[in-house]
C-alpha positions as CSV (number, residue, x, y, z in Angstrom):
1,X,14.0,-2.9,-6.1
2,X,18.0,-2.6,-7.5
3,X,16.4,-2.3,-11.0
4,X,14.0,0.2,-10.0
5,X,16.8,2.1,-8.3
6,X,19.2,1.6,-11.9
7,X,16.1,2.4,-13.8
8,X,15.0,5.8,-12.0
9,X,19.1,6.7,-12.4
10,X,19.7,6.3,-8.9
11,X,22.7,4.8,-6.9
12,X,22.5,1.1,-7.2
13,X,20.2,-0.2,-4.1
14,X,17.1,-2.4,-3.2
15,X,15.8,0.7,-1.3
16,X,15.2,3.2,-3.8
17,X,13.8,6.7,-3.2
18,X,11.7,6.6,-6.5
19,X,9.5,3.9,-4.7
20,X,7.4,4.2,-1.3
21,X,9.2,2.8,1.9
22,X,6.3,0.5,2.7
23,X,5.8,-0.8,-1.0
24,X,9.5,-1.4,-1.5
25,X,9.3,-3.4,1.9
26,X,6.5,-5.2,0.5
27,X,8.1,-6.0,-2.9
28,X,11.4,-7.1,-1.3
29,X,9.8,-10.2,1.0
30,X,7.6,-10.8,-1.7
31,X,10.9,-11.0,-3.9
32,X,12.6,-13.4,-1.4
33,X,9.8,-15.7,-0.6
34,X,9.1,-16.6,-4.2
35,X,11.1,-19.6,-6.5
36,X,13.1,-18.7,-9.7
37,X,9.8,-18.7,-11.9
38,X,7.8,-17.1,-9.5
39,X,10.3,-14.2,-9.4
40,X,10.3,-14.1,-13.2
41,X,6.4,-12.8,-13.1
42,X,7.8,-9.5,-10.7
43,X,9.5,-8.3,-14.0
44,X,7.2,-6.6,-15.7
45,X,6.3,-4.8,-12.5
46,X,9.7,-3.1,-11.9
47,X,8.7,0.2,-14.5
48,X,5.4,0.5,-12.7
49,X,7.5,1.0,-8.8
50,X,9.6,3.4,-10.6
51,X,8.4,6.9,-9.4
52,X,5.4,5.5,-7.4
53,X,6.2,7.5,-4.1
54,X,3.2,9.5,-2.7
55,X,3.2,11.5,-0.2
56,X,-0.1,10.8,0.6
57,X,0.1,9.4,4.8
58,X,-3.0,7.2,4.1
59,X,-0.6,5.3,2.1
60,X,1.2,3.3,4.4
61,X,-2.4,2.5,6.5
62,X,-3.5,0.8,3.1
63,X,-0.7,-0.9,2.4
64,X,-1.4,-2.5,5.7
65,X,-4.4,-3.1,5.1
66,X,-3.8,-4.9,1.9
67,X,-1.2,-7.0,3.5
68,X,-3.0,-8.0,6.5
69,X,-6.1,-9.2,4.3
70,X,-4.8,-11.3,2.2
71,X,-2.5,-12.8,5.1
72,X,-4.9,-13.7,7.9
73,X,-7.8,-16.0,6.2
74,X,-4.6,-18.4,6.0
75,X,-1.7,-17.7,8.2
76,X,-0.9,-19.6,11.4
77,X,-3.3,-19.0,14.0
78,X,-0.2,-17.2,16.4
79,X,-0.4,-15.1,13.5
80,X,-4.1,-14.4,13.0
81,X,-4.5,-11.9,16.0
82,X,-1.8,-9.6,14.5
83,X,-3.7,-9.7,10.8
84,X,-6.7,-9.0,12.5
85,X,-5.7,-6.1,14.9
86,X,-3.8,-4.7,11.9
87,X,-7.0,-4.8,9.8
88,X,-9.5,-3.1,11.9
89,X,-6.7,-0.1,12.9
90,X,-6.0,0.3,9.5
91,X,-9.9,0.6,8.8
92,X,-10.2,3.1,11.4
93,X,-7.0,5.1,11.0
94,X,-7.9,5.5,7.3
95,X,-11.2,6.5,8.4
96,X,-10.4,8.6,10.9
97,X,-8.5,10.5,7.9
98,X,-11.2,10.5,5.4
99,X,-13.3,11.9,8.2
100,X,-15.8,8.6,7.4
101,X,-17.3,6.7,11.0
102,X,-14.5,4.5,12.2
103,X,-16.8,1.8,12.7
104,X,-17.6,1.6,8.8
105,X,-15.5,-1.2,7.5
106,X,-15.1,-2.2,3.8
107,X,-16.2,-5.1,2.1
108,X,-13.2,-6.8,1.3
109,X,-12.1,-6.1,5.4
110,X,-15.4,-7.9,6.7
111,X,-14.8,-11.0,4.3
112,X,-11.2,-11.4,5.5
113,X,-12.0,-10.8,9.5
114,X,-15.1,-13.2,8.9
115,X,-12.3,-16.4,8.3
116,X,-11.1,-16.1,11.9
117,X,-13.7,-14.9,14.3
118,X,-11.4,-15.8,17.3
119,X,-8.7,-13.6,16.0
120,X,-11.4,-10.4,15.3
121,X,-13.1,-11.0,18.5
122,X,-9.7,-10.7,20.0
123,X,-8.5,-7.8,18.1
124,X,-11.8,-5.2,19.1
125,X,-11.4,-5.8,22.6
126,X,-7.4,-4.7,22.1
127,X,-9.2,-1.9,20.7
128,X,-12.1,-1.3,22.8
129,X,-8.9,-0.7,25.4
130,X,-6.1,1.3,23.6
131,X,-8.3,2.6,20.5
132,X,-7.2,3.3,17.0
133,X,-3.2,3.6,17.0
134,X,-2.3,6.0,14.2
135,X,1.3,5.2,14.8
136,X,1.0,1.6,14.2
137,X,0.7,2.8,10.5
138,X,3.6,5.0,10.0
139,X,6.1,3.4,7.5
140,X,8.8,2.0,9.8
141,X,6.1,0.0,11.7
142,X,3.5,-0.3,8.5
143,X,6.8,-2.1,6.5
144,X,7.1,-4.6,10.0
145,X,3.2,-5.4,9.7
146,X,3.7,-6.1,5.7
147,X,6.7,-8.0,6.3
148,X,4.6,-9.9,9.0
149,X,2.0,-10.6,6.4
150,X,3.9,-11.9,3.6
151,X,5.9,-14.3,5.9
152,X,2.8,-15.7,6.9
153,X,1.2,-16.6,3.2
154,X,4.8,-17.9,2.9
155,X,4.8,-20.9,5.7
156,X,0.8,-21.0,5.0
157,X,-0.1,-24.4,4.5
158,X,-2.2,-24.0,1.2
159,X,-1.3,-25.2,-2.2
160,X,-0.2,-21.5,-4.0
161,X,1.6,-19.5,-1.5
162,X,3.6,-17.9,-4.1
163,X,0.9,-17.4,-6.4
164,X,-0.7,-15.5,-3.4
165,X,2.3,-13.4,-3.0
166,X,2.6,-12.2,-6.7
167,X,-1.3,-11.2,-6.7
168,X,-0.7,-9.2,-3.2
169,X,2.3,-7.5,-4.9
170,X,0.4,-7.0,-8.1
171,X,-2.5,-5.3,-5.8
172,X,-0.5,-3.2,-3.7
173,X,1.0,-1.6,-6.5
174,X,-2.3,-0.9,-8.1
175,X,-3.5,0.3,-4.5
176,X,-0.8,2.5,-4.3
177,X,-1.0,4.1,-7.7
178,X,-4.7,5.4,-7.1
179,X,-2.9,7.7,-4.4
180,X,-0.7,9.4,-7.3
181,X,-1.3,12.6,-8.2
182,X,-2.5,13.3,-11.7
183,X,-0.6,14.5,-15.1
184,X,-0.1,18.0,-14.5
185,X,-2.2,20.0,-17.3
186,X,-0.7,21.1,-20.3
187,X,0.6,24.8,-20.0
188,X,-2.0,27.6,-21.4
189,X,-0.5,30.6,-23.9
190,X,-3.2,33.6,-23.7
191,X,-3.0,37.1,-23.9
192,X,-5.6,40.0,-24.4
193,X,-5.5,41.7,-27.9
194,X,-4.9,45.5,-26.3
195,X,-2.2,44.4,-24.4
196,X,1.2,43.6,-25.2
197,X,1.7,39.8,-26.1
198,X,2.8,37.6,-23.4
199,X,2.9,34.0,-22.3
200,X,1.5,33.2,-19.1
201,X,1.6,29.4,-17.9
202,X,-1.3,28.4,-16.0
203,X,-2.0,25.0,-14.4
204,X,-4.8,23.5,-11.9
205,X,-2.8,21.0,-11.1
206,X,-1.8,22.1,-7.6
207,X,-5.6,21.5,-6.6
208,X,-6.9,18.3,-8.3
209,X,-7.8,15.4,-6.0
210,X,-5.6,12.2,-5.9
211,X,-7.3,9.4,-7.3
212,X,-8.7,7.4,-5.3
């Protein structure tokens, strides 16, 4: 995150503007968990952070999301609960957004909450009581749930806990990036032959859809 700060021309920092809250959280544990080769890998990642700040608010929910799935098929069980709960508000926040059924839930969501039943049996009847907490997925408490997660593929007791972490960092950034808007369109020069020649810039920018 400092060279994505020096790189953007910003003052020297490991929270730069030019990068989202959440994903700069993200790519600052990730950072700190990983050894000296591991670390080596983030390198080529750094242009990629630079500038990738939507505004988009679903972005924080996915970044959750992202976290919390690749944390809770092997995190501590003390741990598994929080994944879980994080996944299925995530699921329904974003839903609630896209104006989808909040009881839809992705693929990838259903093959991480099937690796701890306990935990997702847990987690809907939190929410069969409170419901879907959009504020859980605001940036200052989506960057606690994605701190959460990478701790807990850390201290995970499988073989290639760092290797995990580089592919979450590697996906979050590609997650993100499908919320940026497009390449504004190149400017148009027209004028009508009877009148008097003009330029007149004209873009369609402003109403394109972010990728998803």
């Amino acid at each position: 995150m400092e060279m994505a700060s020096f790189l953007a021309g910003e003052r020297w920092s490991d929270h730069p503007v030019c990068t989202h809250p959440v994903l700069a959280t993200l790519a600052r544990c990730v950072n700190d968990m990983l050894d000296e080769t591991h670390r080596q890998r983030l390198v080529t990642m750094i242009p990629e952070v630079v500038g990738l700040n939507p505004d988009d608010p679903r972005v924080p929910a996915a970044l959750v999301l992202i976290a919390a799935r690749s944390a809770l098929p092997v995190s501590a069980e003390e741990r598994q609960n929080v994944m879980a709960l994080a996944i299925l508000n995530a699921e329904g926040v974003l839903a609630e957004q896209d104006g989808r059924s909040p009881g839809q839930l992705s693929r990838a969501s259903r093959a991480a909450l099937a690796t701890s039943p306990a935990a997702e049996r847990w987690a809907r009847i939190h929410l069969a009581r409170l419901g879907f907490n959009a504020a859980a997925v605001r940036p200052a408490n989506a960057a606690k749930i994605v701190a959460l997660a990478v701790d807990g593929i850390a201290r995970a007791c499988v073989d290639d806990p760092e290797e995990r972490l580089v592919r979450l960092l590697r996906d979050a950034i590609d997650v993100v990036a499908t919320f940026a808007p497009l390449v504004p369109a190149p400017v148009t020069v027209s004028w009508a032959p009877s009148e008097p020649r003009s330029t007149e810039a004209t873009s369609d920018s402003a109403t394109r859809p972010l990728v998803r």
